[in-house]
N, C-alpha and C positions, 0 to 999 in steps of 0.2 A: 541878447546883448553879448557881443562878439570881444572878449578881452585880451589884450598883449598878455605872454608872459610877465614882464615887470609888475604889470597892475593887476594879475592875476596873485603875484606873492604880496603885492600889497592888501589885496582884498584877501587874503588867510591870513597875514598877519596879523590882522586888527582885532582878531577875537582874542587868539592865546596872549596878544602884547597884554589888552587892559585886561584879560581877564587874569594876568597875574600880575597886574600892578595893580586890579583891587580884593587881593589873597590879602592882605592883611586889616583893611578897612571893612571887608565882609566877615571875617571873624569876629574883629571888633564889633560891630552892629549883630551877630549873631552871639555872644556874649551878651548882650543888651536886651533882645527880643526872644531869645529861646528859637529852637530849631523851627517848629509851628508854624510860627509866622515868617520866617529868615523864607524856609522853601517854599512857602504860600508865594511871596512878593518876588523870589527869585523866578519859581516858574514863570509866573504869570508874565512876570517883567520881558523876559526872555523870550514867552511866547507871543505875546504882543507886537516886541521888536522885528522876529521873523514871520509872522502876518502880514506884517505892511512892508517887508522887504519886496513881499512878490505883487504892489503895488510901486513899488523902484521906477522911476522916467528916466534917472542918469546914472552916470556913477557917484558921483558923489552923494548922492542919496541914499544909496546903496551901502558905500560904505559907512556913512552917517547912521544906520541902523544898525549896521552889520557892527561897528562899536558898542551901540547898546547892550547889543546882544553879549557881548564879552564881559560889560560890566556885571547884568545881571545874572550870567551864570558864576562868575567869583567865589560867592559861596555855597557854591551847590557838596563840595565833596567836604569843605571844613565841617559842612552842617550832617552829612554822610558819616563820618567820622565818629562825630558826638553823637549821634544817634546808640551808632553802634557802642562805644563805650556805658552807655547810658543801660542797655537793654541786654547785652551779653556779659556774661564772664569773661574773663582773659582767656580761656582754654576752649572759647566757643568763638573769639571775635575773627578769625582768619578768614574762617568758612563765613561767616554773618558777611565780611568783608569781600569776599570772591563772589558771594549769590549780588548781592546788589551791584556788584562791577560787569558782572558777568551778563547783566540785563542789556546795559547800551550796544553789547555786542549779537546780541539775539536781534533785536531791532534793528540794528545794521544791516545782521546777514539778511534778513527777511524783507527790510522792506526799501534799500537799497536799488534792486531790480524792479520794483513797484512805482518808486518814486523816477525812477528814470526814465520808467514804463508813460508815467503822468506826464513827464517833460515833452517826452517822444510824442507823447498824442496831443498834449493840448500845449504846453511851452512852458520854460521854467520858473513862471509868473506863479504857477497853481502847485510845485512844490512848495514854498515858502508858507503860500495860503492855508493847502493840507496839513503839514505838519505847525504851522503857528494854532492855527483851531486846536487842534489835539493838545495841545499844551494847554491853552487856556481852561479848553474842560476841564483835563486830567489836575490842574491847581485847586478849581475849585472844587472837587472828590478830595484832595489832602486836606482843605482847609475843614472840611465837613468829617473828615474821616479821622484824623492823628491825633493824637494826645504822645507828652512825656509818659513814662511810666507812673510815678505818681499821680498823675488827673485821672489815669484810665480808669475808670469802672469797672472792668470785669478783672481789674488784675484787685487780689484781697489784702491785707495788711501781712500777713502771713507769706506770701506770695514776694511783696517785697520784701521781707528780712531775708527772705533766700535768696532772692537778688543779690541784696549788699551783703549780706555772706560769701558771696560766690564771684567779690569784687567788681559785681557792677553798680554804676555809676547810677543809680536812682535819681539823683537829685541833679544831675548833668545836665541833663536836657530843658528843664524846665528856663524859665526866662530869670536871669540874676534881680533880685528887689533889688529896690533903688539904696535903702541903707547896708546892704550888704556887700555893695561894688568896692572896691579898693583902685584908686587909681596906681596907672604905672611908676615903679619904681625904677630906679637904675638896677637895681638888680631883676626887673621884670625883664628891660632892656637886653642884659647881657645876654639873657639864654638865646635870644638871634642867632647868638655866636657859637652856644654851645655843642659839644661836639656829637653831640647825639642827630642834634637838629644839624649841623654843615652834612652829615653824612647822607641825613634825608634828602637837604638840597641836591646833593650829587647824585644821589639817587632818582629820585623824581625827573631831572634833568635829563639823567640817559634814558629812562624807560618813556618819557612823555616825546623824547625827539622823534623814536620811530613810530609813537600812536600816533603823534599830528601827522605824520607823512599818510598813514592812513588814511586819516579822517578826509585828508586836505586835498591830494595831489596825487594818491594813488589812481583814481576814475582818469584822471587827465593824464598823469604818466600812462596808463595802458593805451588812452586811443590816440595820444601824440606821439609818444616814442616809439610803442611798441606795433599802431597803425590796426587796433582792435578798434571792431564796430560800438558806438555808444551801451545797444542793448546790450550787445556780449560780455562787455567790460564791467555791464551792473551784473550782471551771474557769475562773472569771476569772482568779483570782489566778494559773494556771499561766501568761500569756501574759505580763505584767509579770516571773515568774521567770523565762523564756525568754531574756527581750530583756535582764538582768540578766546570764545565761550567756557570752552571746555578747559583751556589754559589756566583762565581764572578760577572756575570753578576747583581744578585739581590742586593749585595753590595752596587755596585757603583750606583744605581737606587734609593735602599735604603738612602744610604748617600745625595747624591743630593736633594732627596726628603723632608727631614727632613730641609737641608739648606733650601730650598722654602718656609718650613713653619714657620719659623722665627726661627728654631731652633739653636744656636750657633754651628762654625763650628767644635768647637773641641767634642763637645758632641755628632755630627752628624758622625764625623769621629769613634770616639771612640766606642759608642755602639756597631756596627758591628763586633767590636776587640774584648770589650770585652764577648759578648755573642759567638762569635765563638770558641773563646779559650775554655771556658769553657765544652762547650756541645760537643767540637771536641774531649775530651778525652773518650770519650764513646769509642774510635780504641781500649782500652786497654780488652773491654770485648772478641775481635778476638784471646785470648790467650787458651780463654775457652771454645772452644767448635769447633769441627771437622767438622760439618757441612756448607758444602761448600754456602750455602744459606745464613745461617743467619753470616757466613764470610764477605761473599759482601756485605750487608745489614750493617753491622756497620762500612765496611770501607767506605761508602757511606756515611753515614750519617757524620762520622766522615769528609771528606774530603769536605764536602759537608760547615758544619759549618766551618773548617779552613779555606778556601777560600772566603765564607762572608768575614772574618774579612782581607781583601788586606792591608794590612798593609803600601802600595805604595801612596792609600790613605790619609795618612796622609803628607808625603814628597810631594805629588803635591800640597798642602795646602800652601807651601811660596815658595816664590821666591828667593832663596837661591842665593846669587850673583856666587859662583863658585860651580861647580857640585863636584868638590873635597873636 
């Protein structure tokens, strides 16, 4: 399937569009259901949707799935979040927060050149099939595997008081009773506003602009602008995911680390943000110059400093009563 640029940006817009108009509807519902079952019905949902994209006849089929797929992943990082609060201390959730981030970028580098590999040989029908499969298994291992921390079995009574000594969030994860729910207040309302959370908005905002360019457009910018071969283009791309891996992982090591040494935690969170932003717009010099080397070399670097700054970091920092 042969697409114009235009409907190429409309067919990537469709995910990050719903999948952040339903950031607040999947919290909500993950408030409701507990994390368990939110990532149980999110995978599966999501993996479903991209199974049968790589059975697609048109476009608009295509994108008619490719929206699912947005919805269902919504609350995959709300539910990532409360995990993490639920199971770490404050002075451990950075790094908890950089390994689980640091995954989708492992998977990138590696199997990026794999799945291009698939396209190249058999056509890009049996990506969507390969990777939808794998999701659906990989849900039903969580749905058989996870527990909160309180359901778990091998963790002891004992075991949690040092949890919640140690400010984590025990009772977090588990699914809200039904007489225990509190509906929204106006003053639930106002914290949208509040200035902890606009700061995240802006944050979030600049650090997710250059991932999607990633995720999205980077394959297609290297073999249309820059007039690299398909297969070459998926081996580049693994070196920018590499220096991404290792971004995040140093982040969240970083930030912990800094808490250790009495450093306050918004100052400890912060740094990372802001020196990654900053030094992450060096991707702008990839405009100038055709050389396929020094291409990957600043989208490296670039991706490299955006991902220090996990901006997730900072929302695993409170214990926000509802994930919505």
């Amino acid at each position: 399937m042969v697409l114009a640029k235009r409907k190429w940006a409309i067919f990537f817009l469709l995910l990050p569009g719903l999948y952040t108009l339903c950031q607040i509807p999947g919290g909500w519902f993950l408030d409701r259901v507990g994390s368990r079952m939110t990532y149980f019905i999110a995978i599966f949902g999501w993996s479903v949707a991209t199974l049968f994209q790589g059975f697609a006849t048109g476009l608009m089929s295509l994108i008619g799935l490719r929206a699912i797929t947005g919805i269902f992943e919504a609350p995959a990082f709300p539910t990532n979040n409360r995990m993490v609060t639920s199971w770490f201390p404050e002075h451990e959730r950075a790094s908890a927060v950089g390994f689980y981030t640091s995954g989708q970028f492992v998977g990138l580098a590696f199997l990026t050149p794999l799945l291009i590999w698939i396209q190249e040989l058999l056509s890009w029908h049996w990506v969507f099939i390969v990777t939808g499969a794998i999701g659906i298994v990989w849900s039903l291992i969580w749905f058989k595997v996870y527990q909160p921390p309180r359901l778990t079995k091998s963790i002891s009574k004992a075991e949690l008081t040092i949890f919640a000594t140690a400010a984590a969030w025990v009772d977090g994860d588990a699914p809200a009773k039904k007489e225990a729910r509190q509906p929204m207040t106006k003053a639930d309302w106002k914290l949208v506003f509040h200035r902890k959370l606009v700061g995240v908005y802006l944050g979030q905002f600049a650090v997710t602009s250059t991932l999607w360019f990633f995720l999205t457009w980077f394959p297609n910018y290297l073999t249309q602008e820059k007039g690299i071969t398909a297969l070459k283009a998926g081996f580049m791309t693994t070196v920018p995911f590499l220096a991404a891996f290792v971004g995040v992982l140093l982040s969240g090591w970083l930030a912990d680390r800094l808490v250790r040494k009495g450093v306050s935690l918004g100052a400890a969170r912060k740094t990372p943000i802001i020196c990654g932003l900053l030094i992450s717009t060096c991707i702008i010099g990839a405009n100038y110059t055709n050389d396929p080397v020094w291409i990957m070399t600043l989208m490296a670097i670039a991706f490299f400093w955006q991902r220090l700054c996990v901006y997730h970091l900072v929302t695993g920092c409170h214990r926000w009563r509802r994930c919505a």
